[in-house]
C-alpha positions as a Markdown table, in Angstrom:
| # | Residue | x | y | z |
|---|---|---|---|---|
| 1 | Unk | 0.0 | 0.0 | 0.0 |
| 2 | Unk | 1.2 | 3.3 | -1.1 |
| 3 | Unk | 2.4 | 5.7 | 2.2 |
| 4 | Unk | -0.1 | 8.4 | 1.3 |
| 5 | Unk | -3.1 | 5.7 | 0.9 |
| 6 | Unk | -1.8 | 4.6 | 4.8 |
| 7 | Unk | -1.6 | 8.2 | 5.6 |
| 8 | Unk | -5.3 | 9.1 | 4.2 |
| 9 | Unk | -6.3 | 5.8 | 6.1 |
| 10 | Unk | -5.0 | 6.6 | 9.2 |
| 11 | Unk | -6.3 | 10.3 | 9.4 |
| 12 | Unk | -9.6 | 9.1 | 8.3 |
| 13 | Unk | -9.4 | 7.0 | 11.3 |
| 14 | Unk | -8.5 | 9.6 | 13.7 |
| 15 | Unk | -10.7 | 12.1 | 12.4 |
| 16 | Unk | -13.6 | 9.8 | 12.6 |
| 17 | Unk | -12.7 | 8.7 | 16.5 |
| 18 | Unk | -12.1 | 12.5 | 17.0 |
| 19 | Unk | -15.9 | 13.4 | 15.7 |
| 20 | Unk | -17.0 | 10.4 | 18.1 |
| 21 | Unk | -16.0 | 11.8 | 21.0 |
| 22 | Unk | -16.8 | 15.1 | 20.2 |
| 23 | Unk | -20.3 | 13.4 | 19.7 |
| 24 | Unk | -20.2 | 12.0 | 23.1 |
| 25 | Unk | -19.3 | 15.1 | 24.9 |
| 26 | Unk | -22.0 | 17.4 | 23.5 |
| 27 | Unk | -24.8 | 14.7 | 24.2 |
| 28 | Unk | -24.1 | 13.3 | 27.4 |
| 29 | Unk | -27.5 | 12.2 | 28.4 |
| 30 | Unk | -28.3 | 10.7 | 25.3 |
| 31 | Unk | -24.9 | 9.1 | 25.0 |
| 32 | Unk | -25.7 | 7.7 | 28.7 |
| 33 | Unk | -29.1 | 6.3 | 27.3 |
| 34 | Unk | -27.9 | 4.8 | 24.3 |
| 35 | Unk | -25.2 | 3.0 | 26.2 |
| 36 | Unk | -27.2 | 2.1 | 29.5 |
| 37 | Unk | -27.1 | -1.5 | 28.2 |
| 38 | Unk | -23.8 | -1.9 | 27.4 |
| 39 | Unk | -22.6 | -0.6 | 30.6 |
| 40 | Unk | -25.2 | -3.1 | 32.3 |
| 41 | Unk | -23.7 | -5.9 | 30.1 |
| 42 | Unk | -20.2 | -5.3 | 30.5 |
| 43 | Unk | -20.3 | -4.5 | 34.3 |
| 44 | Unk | -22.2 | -7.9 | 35.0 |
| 45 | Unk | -19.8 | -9.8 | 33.0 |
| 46 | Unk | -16.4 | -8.0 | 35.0 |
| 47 | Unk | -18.1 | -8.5 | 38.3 |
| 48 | Unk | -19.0 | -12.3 | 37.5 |
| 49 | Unk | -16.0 | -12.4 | 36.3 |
| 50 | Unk | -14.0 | -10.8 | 39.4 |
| 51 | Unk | -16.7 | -13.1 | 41.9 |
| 52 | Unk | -15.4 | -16.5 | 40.0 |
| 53 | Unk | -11.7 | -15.4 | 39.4 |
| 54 | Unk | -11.7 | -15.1 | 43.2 |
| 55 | Unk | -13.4 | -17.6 | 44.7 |
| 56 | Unk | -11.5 | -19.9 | 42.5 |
| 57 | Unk | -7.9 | -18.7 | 44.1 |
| 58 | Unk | -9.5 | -18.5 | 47.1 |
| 59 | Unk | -10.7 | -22.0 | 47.0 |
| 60 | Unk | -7.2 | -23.3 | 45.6 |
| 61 | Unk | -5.0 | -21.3 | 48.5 |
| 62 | Unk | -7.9 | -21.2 | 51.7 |
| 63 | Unk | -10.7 | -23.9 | 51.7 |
| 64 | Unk | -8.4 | -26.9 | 51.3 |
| 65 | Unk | -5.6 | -27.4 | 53.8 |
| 66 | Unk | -4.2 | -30.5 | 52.3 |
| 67 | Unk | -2.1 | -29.3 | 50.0 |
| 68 | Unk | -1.2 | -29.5 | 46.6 |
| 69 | Unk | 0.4 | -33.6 | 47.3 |
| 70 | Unk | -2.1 | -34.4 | 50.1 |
| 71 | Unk | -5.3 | -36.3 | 50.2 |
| 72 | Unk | -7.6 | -37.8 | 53.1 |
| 73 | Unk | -9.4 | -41.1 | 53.4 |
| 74 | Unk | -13.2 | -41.5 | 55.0 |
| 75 | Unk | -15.7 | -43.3 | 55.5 |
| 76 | Unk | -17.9 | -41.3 | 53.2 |
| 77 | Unk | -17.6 | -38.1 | 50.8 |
| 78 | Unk | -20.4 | -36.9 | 48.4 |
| 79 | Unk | -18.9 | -35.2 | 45.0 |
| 80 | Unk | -21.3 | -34.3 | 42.6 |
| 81 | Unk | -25.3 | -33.5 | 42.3 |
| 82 | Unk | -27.3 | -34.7 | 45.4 |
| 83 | Unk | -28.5 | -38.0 | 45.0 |
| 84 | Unk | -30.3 | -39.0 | 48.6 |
| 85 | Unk | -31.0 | -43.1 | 47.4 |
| 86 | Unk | -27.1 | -43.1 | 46.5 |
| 87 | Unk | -26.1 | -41.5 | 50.0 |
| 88 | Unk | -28.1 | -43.8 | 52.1 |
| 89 | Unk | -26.6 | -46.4 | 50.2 |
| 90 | Unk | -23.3 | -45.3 | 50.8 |
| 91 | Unk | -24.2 | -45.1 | 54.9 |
| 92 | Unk | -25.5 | -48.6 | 55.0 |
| 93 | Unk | -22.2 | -50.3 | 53.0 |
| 94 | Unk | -19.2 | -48.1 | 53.5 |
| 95 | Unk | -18.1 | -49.2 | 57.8 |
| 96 | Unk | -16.1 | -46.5 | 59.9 |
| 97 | Unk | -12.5 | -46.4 | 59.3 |
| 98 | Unk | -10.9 | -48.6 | 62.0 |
| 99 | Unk | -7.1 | -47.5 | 63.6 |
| 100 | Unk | -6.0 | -51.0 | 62.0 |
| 101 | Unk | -6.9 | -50.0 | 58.6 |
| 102 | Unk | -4.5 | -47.1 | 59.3 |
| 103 | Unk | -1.3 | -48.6 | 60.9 |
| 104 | Unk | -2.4 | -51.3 | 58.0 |
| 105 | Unk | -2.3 | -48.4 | 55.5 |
| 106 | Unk | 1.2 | -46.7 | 57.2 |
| 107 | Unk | 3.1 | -49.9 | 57.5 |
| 108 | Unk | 2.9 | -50.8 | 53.6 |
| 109 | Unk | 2.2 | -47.9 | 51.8 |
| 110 | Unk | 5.5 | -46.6 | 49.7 |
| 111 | Unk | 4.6 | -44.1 | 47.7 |
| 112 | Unk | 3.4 | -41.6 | 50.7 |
| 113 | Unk | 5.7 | -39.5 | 52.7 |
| 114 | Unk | 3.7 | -39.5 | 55.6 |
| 115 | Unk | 0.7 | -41.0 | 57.0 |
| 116 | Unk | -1.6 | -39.6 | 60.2 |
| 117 | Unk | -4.7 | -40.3 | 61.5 |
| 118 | Unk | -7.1 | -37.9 | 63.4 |
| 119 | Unk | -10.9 | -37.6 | 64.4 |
| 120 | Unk | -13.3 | -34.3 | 65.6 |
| 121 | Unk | -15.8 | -33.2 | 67.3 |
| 122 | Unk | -17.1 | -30.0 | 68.9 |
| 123 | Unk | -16.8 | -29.4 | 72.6 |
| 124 | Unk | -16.4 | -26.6 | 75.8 |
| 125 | Unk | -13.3 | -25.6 | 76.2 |
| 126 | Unk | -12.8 | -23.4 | 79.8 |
| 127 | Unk | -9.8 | -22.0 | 81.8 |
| 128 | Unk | -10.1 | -20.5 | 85.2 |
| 129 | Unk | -14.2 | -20.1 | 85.0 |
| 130 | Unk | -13.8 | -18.9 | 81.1 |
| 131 | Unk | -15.4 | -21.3 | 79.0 |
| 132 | Unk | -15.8 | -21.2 | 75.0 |
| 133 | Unk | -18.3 | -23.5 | 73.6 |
| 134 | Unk | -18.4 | -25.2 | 69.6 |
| 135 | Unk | -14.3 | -25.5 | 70.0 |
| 136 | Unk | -13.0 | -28.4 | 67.7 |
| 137 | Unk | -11.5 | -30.6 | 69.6 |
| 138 | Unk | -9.2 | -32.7 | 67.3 |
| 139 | Unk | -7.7 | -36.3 | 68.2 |
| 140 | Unk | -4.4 | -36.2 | 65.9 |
| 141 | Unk | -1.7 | -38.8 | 66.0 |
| 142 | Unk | 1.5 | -36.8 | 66.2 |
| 143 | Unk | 2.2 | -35.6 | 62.6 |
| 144 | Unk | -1.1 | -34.5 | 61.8 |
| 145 | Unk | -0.3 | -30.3 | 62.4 |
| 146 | Unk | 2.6 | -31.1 | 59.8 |
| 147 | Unk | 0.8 | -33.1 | 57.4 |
| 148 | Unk | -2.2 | -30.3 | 57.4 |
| 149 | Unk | 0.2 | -27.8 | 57.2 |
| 150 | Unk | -0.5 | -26.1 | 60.8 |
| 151 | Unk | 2.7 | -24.2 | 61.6 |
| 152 | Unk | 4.0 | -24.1 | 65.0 |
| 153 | Unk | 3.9 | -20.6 | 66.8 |
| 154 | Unk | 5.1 | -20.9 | 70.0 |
| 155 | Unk | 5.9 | -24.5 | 72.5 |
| 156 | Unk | 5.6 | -27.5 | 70.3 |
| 157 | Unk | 3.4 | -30.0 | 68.4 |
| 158 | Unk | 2.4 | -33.1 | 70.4 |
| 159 | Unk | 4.8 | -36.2 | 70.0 |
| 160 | Unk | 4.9 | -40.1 | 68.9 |
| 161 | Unk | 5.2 | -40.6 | 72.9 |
| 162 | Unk | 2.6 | -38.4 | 73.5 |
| 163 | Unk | 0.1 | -40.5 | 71.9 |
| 164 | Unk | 1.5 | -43.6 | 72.7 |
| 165 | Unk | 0.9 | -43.3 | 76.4 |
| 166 | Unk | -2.4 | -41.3 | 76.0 |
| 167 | Unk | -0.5 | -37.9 | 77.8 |
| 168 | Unk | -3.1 | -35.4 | 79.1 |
| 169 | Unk | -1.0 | -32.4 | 76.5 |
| 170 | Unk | -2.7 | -30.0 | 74.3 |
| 171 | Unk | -2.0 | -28.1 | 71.2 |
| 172 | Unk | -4.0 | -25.0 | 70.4 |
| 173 | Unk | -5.1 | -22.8 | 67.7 |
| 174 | Unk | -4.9 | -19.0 | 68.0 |
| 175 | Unk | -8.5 | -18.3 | 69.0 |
| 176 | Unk | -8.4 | -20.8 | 72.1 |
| 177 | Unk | -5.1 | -18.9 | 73.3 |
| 178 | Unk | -6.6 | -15.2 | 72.1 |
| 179 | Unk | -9.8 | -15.7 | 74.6 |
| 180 | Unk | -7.5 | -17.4 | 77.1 |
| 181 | Unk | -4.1 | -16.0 | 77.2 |
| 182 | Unk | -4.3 | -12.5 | 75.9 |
| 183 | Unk | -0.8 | -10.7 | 76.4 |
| 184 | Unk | 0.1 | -14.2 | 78.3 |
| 185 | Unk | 2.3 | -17.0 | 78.1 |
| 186 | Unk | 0.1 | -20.1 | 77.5 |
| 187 | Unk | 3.0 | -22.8 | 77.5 |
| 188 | Unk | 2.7 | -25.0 | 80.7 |
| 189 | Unk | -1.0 | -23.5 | 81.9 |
| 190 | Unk | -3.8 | -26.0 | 82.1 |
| 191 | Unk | -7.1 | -25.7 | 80.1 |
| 192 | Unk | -10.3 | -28.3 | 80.3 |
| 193 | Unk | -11.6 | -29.7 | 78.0 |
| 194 | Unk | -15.1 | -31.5 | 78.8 |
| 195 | Unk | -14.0 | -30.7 | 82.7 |
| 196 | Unk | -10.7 | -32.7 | 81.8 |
| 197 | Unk | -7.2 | -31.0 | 82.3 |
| 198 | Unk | -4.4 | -30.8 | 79.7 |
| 199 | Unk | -1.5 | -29.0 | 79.6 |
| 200 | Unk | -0.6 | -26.6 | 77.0 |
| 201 | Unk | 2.6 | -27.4 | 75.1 |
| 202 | Unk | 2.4 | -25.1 | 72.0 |
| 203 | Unk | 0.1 | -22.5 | 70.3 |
| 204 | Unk | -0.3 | -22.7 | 66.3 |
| 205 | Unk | -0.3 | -19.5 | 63.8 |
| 206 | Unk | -2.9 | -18.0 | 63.0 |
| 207 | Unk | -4.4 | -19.8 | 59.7 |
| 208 | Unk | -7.3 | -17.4 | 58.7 |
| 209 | Unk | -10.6 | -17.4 | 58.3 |
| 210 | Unk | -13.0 | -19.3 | 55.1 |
| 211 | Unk | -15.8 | -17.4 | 54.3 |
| 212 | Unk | -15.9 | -15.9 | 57.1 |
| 213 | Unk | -16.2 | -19.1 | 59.4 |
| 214 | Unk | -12.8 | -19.0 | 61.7 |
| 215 | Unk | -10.0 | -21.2 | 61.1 |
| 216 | Unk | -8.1 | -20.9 | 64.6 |
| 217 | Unk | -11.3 | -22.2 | 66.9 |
| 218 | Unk | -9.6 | -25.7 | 67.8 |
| 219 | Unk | -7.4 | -28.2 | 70.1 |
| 220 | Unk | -5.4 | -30.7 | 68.9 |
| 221 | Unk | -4.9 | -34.1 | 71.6 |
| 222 | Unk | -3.3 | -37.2 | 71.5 |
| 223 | Unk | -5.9 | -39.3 | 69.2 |
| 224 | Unk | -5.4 | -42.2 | 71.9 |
| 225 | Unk | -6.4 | -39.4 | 74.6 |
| 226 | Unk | -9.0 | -38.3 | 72.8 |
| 227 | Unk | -10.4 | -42.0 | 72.5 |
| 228 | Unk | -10.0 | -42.7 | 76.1 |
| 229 | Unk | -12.2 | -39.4 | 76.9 |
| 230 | Unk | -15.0 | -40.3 | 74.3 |
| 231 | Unk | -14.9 | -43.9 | 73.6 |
| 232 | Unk | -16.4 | -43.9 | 70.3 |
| 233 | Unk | -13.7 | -44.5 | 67.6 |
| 234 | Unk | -16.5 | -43.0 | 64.8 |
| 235 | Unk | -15.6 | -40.4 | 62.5 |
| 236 | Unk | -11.2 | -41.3 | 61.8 |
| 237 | Unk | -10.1 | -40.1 | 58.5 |
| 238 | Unk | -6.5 | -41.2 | 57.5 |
| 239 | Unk | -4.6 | -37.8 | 56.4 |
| 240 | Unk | -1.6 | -38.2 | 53.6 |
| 241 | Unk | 0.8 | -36.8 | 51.6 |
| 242 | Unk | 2.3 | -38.1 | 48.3 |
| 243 | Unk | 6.0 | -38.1 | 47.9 |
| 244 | Unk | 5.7 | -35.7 | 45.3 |
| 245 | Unk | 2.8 | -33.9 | 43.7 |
| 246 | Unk | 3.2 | -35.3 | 40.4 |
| 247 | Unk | 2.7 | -38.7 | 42.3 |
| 248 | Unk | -0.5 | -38.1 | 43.7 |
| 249 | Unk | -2.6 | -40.1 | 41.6 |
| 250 | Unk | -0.5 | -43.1 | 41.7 |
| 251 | Unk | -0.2 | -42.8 | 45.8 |
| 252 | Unk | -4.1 | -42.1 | 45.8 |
| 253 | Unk | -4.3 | -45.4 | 44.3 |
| 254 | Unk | -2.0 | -47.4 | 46.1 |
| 255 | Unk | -3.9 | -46.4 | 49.4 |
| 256 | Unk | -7.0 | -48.0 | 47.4 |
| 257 | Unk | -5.8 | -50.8 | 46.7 |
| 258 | Unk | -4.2 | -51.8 | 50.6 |
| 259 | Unk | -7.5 | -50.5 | 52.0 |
| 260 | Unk | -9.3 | -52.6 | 49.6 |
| 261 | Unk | -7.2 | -55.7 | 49.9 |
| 262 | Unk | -8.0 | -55.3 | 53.6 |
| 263 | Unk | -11.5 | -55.2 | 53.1 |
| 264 | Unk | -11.5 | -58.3 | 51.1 |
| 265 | Unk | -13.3 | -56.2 | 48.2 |
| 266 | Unk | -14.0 | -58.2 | 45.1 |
| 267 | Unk | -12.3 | -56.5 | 41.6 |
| 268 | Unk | -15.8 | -55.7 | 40.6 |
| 269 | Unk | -17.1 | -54.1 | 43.8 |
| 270 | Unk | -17.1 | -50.3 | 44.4 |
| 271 | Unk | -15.1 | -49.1 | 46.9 |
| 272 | Unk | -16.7 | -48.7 | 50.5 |
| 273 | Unk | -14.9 | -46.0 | 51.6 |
| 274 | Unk | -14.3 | -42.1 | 49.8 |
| 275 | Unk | -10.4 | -40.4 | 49.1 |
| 276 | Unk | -10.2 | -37.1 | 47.7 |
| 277 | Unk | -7.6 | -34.7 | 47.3 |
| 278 | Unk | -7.7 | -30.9 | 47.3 |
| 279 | Unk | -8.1 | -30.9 | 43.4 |
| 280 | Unk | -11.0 | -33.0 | 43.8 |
| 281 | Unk | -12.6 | -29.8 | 45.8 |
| 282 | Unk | -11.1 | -27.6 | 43.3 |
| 283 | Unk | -12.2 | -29.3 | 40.4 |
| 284 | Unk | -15.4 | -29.2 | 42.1 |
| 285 | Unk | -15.7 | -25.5 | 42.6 |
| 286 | Unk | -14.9 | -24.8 | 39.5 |
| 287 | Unk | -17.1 | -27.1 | 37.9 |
| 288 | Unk | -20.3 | -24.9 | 39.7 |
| 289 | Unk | -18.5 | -21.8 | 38.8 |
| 290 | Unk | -18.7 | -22.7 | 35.4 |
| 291 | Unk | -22.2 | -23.1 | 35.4 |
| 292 | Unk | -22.6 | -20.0 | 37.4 |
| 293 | Unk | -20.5 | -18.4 | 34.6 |
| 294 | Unk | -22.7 | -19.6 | 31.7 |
| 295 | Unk | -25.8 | -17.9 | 33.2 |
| 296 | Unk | -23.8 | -14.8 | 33.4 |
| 297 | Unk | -23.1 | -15.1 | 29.5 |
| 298 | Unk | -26.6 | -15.5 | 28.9 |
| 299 | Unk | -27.5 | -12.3 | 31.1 |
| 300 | Unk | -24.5 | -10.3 | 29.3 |
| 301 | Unk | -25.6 | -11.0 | 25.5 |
| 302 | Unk | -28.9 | -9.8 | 26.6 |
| 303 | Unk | -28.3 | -6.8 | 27.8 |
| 304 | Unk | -25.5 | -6.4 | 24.5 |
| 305 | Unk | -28.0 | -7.6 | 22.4 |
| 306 | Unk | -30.3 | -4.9 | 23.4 |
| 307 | Unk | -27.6 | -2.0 | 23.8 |
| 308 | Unk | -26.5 | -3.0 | 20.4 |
| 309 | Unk | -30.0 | -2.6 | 19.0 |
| 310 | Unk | -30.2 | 1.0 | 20.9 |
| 311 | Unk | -26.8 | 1.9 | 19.5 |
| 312 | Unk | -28.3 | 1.1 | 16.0 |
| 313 | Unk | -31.2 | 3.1 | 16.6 |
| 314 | Unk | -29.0 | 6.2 | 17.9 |
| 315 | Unk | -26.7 | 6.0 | 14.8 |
| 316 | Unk | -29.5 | 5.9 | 12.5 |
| 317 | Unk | -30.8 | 9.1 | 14.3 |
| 318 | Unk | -26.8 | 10.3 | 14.0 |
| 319 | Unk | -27.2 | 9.8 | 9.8 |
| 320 | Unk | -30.2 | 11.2 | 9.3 |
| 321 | Unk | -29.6 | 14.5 | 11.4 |
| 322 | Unk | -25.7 | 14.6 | 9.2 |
| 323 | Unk | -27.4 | 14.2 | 6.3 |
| 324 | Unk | -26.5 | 17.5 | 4.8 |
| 325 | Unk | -22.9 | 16.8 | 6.1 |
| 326 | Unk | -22.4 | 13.7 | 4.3 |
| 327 | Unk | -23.9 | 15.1 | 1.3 |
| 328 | Unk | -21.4 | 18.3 | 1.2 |
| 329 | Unk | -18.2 | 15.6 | 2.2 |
| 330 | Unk | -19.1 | 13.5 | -1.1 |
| 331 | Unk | -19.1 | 16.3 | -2.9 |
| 332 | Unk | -15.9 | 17.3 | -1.8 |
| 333 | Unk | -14.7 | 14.0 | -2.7 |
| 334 | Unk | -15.3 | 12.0 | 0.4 |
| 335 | Unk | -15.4 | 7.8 | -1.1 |
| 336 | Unk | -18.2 | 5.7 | 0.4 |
| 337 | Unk | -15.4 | 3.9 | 1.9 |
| 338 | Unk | -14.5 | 7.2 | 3.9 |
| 339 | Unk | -18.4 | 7.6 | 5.1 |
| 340 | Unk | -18.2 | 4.0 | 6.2 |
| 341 | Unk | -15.3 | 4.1 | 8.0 |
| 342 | Unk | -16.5 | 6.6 | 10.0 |
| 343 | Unk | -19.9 | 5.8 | 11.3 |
| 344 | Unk | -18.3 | 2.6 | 12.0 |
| 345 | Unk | -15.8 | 3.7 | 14.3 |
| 346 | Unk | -18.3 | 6.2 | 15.6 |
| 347 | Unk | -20.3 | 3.6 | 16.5 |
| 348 | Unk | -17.4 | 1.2 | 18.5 |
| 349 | Unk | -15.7 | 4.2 | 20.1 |
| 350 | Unk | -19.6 | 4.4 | 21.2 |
| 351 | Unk | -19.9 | 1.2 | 22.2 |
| 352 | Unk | -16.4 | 1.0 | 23.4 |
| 353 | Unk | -16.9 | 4.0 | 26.1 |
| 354 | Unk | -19.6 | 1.7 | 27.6 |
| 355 | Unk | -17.7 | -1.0 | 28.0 |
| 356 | Unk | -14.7 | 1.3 | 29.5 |
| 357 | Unk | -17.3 | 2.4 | 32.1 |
| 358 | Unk | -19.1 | -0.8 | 32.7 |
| 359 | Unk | -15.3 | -1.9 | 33.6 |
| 360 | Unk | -14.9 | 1.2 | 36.1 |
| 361 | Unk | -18.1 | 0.2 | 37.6 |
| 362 | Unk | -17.6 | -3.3 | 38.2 |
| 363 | Unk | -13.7 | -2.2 | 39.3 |
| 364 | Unk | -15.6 | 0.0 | 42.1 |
| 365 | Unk | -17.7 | -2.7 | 43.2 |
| 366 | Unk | -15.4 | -5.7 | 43.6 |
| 367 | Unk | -13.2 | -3.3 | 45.6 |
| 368 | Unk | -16.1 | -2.1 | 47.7 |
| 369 | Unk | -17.2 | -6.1 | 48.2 |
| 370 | Unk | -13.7 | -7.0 | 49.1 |
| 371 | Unk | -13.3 | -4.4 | 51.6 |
| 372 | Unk | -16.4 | -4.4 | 53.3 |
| 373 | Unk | -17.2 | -8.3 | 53.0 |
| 374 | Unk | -15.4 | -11.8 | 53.6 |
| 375 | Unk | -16.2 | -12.5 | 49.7 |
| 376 | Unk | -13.2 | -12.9 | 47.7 |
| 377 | Unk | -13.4 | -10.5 | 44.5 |
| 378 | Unk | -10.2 | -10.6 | 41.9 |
| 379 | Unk | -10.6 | -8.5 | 38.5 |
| 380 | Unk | -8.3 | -10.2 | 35.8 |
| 381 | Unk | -7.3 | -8.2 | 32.8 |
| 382 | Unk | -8.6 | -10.8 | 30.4 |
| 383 | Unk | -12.0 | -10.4 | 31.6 |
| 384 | Unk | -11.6 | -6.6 | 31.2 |
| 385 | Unk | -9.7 | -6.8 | 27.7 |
| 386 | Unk | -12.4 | -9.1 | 26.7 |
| 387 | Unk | -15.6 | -6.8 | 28.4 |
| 388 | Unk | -14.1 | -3.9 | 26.2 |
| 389 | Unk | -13.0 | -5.7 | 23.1 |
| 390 | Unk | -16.6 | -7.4 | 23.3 |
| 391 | Unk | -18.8 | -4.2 | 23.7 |
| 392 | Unk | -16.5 | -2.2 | 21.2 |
| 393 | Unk | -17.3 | -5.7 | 18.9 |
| 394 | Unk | -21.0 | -4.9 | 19.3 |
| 395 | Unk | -20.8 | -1.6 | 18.2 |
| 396 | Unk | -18.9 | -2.4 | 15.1 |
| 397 | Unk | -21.9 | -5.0 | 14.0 |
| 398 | Unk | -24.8 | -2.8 | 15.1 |
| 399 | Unk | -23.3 | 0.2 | 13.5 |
| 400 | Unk | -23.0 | -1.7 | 10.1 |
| 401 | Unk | -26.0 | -0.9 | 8.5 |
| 402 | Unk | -26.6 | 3.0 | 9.9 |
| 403 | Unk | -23.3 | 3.1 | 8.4 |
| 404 | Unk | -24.0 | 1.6 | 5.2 |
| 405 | Unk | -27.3 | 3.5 | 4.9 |
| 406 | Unk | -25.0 | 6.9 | 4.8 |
| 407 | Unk | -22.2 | 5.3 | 2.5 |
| 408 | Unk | -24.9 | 4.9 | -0.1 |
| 409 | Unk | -26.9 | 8.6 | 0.2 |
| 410 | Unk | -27.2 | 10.3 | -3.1 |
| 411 | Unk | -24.7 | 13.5 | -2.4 |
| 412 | Unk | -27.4 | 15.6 | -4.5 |
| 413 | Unk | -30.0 | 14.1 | -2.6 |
| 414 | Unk | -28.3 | 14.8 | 0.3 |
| 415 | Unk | -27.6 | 18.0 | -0.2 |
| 416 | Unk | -31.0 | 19.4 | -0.6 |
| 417 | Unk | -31.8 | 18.1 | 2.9 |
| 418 | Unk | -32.2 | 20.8 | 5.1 |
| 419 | Unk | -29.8 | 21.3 | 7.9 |
């Protein structure tokens, strides 16, 4: 292409995105109007976007403590849309995890690097006539805090001797010691739990909250101690980690197979018993986002399908008001091309200042939302790229045929139009 054919094509460009935003300053309620829609559209789809983006990361890093190479053994888990006949199935065939199955499970398999056992339930906690109920109270063996990845503050995690022996010892998250031992050092006091005494030998860091719901509000005992205050041995998960994340799968199924050969199941039973790994809850999530996602596309090309048909409506308006003006640019030599050109861009620099401010909207609101709420909000620049690049899209095909209308006015015609 010739340099003064590039040059014509470029100042045609920028004279026609000059006279669209000239046209957007001198009609600002009517520009607001026309792109009411668009902004609508284009804010829904950023904040959607923002809400899954969020929850998605936040899922990944918060909800799941296993781990990228951990994964847990119970007696039951449910994955997947609610089927009640399935569930009381499951109740009736899959039997409570037993402590044998677990030192069955830690003796053989190879392909973990560690193996723990634990159980829960909620209970009153008290020190000196302070008591806190709905604490979870946790029967770990010793490795547990480790294999959960529950860092040690202050004292020490319980130990392999600990257990063994059934020691009266506790270890407790940061809520427990904030209600208890404000400004004080909990190491070597006494707390009950149930109206039983145990010592405090270390204090964990502060792990956050999930959706608001506290992470911190727990005790951690000797599994044997916590058996011997409870009896019931209901409720034990086996907690593991793979020697290596890329592993995973293959130490997943070397658990299944020991558990199953202890079991005596048959190769075509199912398994009566559930693992599941933190990308199993990821997966999950994100499986529900998706559908949450594909309602919010739905929502967004209505509300772009019916800006678009306003912005088609407005331009029309545009040509026939510049009626005269077209017809005096032809005569000066203006090409159909040139006319085109124009209202086209008019109409995506339109379209495209919608989208711009549905983006500042939605911006505003996930930072409002993430401030002022426990909801997890992150805005990636793809969605915004892609809000912009779509509403500037729509602009471009609604503005087609107002544009073409103009390209193809009679300059005579035109010209006798009144102005």
């Amino acid at each position: 292409m010739p340099k003064t054919a590039k040059f014509h094509l470029s100042a045609s460009f920028w004279e026609a995105t000059r006279i669209a935003v000239d046209s957007l300053r001198k009609n600002k309620l009517r520009t607001f109007l026309t792109l009411l829609g668009i902004i609508l559209a284009t804010t829904t789809l950023i904040a959607v976007t923002a809400l899954i983006h969020g929850m998605n990361v936040y899922i990944a890093e918060k909800v799941s403590n296993m781990g990228s190479d951990g994964f847990r053994v119970v007696r039951m888990a449910w994955f997947g849309p609610w089927d009640p006949k399935k569930f009381m199935e499951m109740q009736k065939r899959n039997p409570q995890i037993k402590p044998d199955e677990y030192a069955f499970v830690k003796e053989r398999a190879t392909l973990v690097k560690d193996v723990g056992m634990m159980v829960s339930r909620q209970a009153r906690v008290s020190y000196k006539g302070d008591s806190v109920l709905g604490v979870d109270i946790e029967g770990v063996t010793e490795n547990i805090p480790a294999i959960n990845n529950v860092q040690i503050d202050t004292g020490r995690g319980i130990t392999y001797e600990e257990v063994r022996r059934h020691a009266p010892v506790v270890f407790i998250g940061n809520d427990v010691r904030t209600r208890f031992f404000e400004g004080r050092d909990a190491l070597g006091k006494f707390i009950a739990i149930e109206g039983n005494p145990y010592e405090v030998v270390g204090c964990a860091k502060t792990l956050g909250s999930v959706f608001g719901q506290s992470q911190d509000n727990f005790v951690m005992i000797p599994i044997d101690s916590y058996f011997k205050t409870y009896g019931s041995r209901n409720g034990i998960r086996i907690i593991a980690k793979a020697n290596a994340q890329d592993h995973l799968a293959e130490a997943q199924d070397e658990v299944r197979v020991l558990l199953r050969s202890y079991r005596h199941i048959g190769p075509g039973q199912d398994d009566n018993f559930s693992i599941f790994a933190s990308e199993t809850i990821v997966n999950l999530w994100e499986r529900l986002t998706s559908t949450i996602a594909g309602m919010a596309v739905g929502i967004v090309s209505v509300f772009m399908v019916v800006g678009g048909i306003v912005i088609m409506n407005i331009m029309l308006a545009v040509v026939t008001e510049r009626t005269h003006e077209i017809g005096i640019r032809k005569s000066l030599g203006a090409r159909r091309r040139d006319i085109l050109n124009q209202y086209l861009v008019e109409s995506s620099v339109l379209a495209g200042a919608g989208g711009l401010a549905g983006v500042a909207i939605a911006w505003i609101v996930a930072i409002v939302v993430r401030t002022f709420t426990s909801v997890p909000m992150a805005l990636p620049w793809t969605s915004v790229a892609t809000g912009v690049g779509l509403s500037a899209t729509v602009g471009l095909f609604f503005g087609i045929y107002p544009a073409r209308r103009a390209a193809r006015l009679d300059p005579i015609e035109a010209l006798r139009v009144e102005r």
